[in-house]
N, C-alpha and C positions, 0 to 999 in steps of 0.2 A: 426403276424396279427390275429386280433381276428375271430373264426368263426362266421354264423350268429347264432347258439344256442350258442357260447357264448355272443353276444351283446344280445338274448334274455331273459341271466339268469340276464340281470345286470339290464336292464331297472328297472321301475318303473312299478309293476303292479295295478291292481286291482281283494282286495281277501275277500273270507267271511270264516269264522271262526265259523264252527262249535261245539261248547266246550260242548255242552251234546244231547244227544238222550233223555234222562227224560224229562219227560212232565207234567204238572199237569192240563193240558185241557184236554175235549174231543171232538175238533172238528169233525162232521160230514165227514166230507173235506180229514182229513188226520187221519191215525191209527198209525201216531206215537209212539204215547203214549202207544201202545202197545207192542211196539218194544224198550225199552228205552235202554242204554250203560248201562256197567258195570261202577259205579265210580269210583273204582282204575285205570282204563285202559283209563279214559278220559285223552286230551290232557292236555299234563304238563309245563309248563313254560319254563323249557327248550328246550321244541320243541316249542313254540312261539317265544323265541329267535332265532331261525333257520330262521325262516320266511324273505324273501326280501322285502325290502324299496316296499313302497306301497301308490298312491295316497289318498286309500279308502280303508277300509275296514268297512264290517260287521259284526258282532257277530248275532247269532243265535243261535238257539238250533232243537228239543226240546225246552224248556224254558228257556232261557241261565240264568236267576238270580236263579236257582234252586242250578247253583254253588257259594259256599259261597265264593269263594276266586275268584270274578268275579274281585273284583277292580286290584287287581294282576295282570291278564290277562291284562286289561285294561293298567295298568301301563305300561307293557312291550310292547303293541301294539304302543302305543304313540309314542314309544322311531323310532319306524316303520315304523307309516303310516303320512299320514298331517290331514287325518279328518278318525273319527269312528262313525257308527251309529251301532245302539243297536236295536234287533225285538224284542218284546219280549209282553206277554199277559194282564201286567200289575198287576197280581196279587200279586205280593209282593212288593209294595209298599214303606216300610220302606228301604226293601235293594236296591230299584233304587233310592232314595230320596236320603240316604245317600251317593251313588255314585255317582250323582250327583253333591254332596255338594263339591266334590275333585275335579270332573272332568265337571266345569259346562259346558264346550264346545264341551263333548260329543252329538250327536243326539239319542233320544229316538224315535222309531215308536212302540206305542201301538195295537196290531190286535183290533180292534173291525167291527165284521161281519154286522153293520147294527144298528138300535132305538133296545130300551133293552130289549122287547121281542124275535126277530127274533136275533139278538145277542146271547143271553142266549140260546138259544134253540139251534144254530149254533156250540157253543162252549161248552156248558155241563159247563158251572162254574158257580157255582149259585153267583149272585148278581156279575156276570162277566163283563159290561155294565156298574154300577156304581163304580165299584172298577176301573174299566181303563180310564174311565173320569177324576173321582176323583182323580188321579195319575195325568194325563195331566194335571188337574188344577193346582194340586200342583206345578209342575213342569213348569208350563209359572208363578205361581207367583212368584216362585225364582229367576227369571228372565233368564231362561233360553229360548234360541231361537228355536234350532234346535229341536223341538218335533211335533208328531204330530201322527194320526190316520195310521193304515194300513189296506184295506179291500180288502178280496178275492171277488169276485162279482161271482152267480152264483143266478139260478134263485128264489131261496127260499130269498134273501137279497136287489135284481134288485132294486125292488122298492126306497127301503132305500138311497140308492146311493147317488142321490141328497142330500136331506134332512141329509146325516149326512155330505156330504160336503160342505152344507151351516151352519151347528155348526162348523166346523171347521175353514172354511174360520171367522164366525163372532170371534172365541177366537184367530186369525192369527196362524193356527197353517197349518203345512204340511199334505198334504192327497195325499197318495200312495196308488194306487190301482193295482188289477190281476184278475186273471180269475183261474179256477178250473184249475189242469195239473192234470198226471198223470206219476210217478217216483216210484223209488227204497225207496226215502225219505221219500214221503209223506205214502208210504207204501200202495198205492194204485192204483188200476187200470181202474175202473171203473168210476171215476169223468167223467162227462159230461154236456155238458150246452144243456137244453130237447128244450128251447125256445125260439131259437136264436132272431128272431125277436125283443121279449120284450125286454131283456137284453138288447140288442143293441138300442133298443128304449132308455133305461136308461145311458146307455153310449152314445150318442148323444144328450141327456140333458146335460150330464154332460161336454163334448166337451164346445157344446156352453157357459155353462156359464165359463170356462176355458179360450176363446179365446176371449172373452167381459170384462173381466180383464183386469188391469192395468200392469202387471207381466210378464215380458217376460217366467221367471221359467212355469209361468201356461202355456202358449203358448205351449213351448214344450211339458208339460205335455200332452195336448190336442194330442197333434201327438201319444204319447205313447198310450193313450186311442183310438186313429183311429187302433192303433195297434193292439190293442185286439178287437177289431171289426172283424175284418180279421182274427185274433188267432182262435174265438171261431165260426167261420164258416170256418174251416180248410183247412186257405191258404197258399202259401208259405210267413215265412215270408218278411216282408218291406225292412227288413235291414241285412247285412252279419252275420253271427252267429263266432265270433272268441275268444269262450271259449277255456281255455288250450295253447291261444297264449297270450294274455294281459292279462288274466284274469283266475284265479283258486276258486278251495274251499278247504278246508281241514276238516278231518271229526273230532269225536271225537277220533279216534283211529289213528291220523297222516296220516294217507292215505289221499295223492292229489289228486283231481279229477278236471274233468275243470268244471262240473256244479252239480246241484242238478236235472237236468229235465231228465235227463239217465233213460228207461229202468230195465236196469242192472247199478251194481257201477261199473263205469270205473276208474282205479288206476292208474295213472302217475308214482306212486311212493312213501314210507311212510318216512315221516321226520324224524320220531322217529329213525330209522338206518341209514337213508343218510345227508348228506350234502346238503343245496337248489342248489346248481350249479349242482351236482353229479346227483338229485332228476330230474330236471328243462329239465338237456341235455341228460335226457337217454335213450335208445332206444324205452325203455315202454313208455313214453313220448311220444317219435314220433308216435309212436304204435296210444294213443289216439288220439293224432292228427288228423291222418289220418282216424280216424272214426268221429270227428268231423267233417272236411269237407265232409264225404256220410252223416252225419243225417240227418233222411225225420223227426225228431218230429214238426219242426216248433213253436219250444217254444216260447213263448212272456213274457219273466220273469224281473222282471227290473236288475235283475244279471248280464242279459248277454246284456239287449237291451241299459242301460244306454252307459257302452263303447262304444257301437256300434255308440249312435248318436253322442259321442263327436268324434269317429275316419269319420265316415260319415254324417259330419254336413250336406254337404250342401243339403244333403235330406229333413232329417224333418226342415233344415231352409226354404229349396223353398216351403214346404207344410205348414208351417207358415206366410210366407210371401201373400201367396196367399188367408189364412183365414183371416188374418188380414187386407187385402185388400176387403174381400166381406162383413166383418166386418161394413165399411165405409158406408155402401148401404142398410145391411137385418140387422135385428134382429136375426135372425139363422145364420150365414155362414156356417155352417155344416150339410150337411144331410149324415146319413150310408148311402143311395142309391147312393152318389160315389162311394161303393163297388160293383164292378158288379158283384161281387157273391149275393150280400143282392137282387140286383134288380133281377136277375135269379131265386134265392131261391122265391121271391114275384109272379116271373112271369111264374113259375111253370115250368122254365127250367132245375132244378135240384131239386134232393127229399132230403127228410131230413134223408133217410138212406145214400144215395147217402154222405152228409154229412157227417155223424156220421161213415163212413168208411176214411174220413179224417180228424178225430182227432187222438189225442194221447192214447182215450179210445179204450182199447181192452179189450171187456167181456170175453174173455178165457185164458186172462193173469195170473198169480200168480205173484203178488207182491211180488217182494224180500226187503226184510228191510234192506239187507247192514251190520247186525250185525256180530260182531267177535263171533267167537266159543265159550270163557267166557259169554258173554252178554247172548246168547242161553243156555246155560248151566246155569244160575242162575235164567231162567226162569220156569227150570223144580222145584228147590223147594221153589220159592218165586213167587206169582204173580204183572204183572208191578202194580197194587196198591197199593201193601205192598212196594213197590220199590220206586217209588214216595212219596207213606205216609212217610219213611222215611228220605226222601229228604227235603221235606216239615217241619219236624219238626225239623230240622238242625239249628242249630244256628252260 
């Protein structure tokens, strides 16, 4: 008789796929790029063949097209998952165009932080705005479907919101949004959103014109956006958090983790020496487990939220159902003041320190970056631009 961690090595999960820490941005947001892998020590194709059958997965990085031998990867994920999406900056262009050209039913999400000044300024890549448009473009005339915009929201971009997701909506492309966190990943500890009001002001535009669509897709989206309303005035999340049970990531270095929003890296277990069954049912395993059900972070990341609404639909469906019914009657059906924290926070029931002790920023935290001992050690006599410039001129 099977146990129940073995029917949970066998299922079908959903995983992102970490394949480099190199970055050639400088987002604001996140000090990655500062922190990049060693390239030899990045994940190897034979540990992507380890990997379990998987409804979805993601590639990310760092910058994931920084690896030259991305379609590789790709190739062997296929063989894996049913659908893959791609995060990536959009600045090499040739090598996602080309990947494309093999894989046109891959999904592309280009970050762009906002209109091409607050963008640029967001991301450090000069003429970073037109090169990740210009990519998009290319990439819906090829006829590809699945592409589309990804933006962090924080209050230096708020404004933007809208406005870049009616460019988006008018070329039919996907617009995925989040909010600042603060992890082991992003290598940082201090992200905060200063003004919660506005921002959610902009995310309640964006709701609305979301649930005044034709699109049931945008429907839900609308709920994921009510979601980060709530994230970034630090409440508990909406919906169950069950990373490390359905759902993993794996870094560049084979180590499984259940998410990117951790503190600390929590290790399940590295593929590169186990077996997924071996990896999947082991006590470290259990170990994170059981720290994932005590997390107070209350992440809002679409990693961990997406399973969540497919394993707890009937949630964000009775919270759609009910917009799409006030729909019928207002112009708005959505106000943030259904959050009774937005209206408390208004009505000068709670302070905005009060707040800002329940988020995930901790100003006297040290960001840990997660790096292997080589990664660290290559940093003493090369710095990460000489690291990346190299990357970069890779062919």
């Amino acid at each position: 008789m099977k146990t129940r961690n073995d029917m949970m090595s066998t299922k079908k999960l959903n995983g992102t796929v970490i394949v480099t820490y190199r970055c050639n941005a400088r987002c604001s947001m996140c000090n990655r790029y500062k922190a990049p892998s060693k390239p030899e020590e990045e994940i190897s194709l034979d540990t992507i063949r380890k990997l379990p059958p998987m409804y979805f997965t993601n590639i990310t990085g760092g910058e994931p097209f920084i690896r030259t031998d991305l379609k590789d990867i790709v190739r062997e994920l296929y063989k894996k998952s049913d659908r893959i999406v791609i995060s990536t900056n959009g600045f090499f262009t040739d090598r996602i165009v080309d990947l494309a050209k093999e894989f046109p039913q891959v999904g592309i999400r280009i970050s762009i932080e906002g209109l091409e000044k607050t963008n640029n300024e967001i991301r450090g890549l000069e003429n970073g705005y037109q090169r990740g448009y210009s990519t998009l473009k290319i990439l819906r005339d090829m006829g590809m479907k699945d592409v589309g915009f990804g933006m962090t929201v924080q209050d230096r971009n708020a404004p933007d919101l809208v406005p870049l997701y009616d460019i988006s909506d008018k070329m039919g492309m996907e617009f995925a949004t989040a909010s600042l966190h603060n992890s082991f990943y992003f290598v940082e500890a201090k992200n905060i959103i200063k003004d919660r009001p506005m921002v959610a002001e902009n995310f309640e535009k964006l709701i609305n014109r979301l649930l005044r669509s034709n699109s049931p897709k945008k429907w839900f989206r609308a709920y994921f956006n009510h979601g980060l309303i709530n994230y970034i005035y630090g409440q508990k999340r909406l919906l169950p958090c069950d990373m490390s049970f359905d759902t993993f990531f794996i870094d560049p270095y084979g180590d499984v983790m259940p998410c990117n929003g951790t503190k600390d890296k929590e290790v399940m277990g590295n593929l590169n020496d186990q077996t997924w069954d071996e990896l999947w049912n082991s006590p470290e395993a259990e170990a994170v487990r059981k720290k994932v059900r005590n997390c107070d972070r209350q992440c809002w990341m679409i990693g961990s939220v997406s399973p969540a609404m497919h394993k707890y639909i009937w949630k964000p469906a009775t919270w759609v159902a009910v917009h799409k019914f006030k729909a019928l009657f207002t112009k708005s059906p959505y106000s943030m003041y259904e959050n009774r924290i937005v209206r408390d926070y208004r009505d000068g029931k709670v302070t905005k320190e009060e707040l800002d002790k329940c988020s995930t920023c901790d100003l006297c935290a040290v960001a840990n970056n997660g790096l292997s001992e080589a990664s660290k050690e290559q940093l003493n006599d090369r710095s990460w631009e000489d690291i990346v410039n190299e990357s970069i001129d890779s062919k």
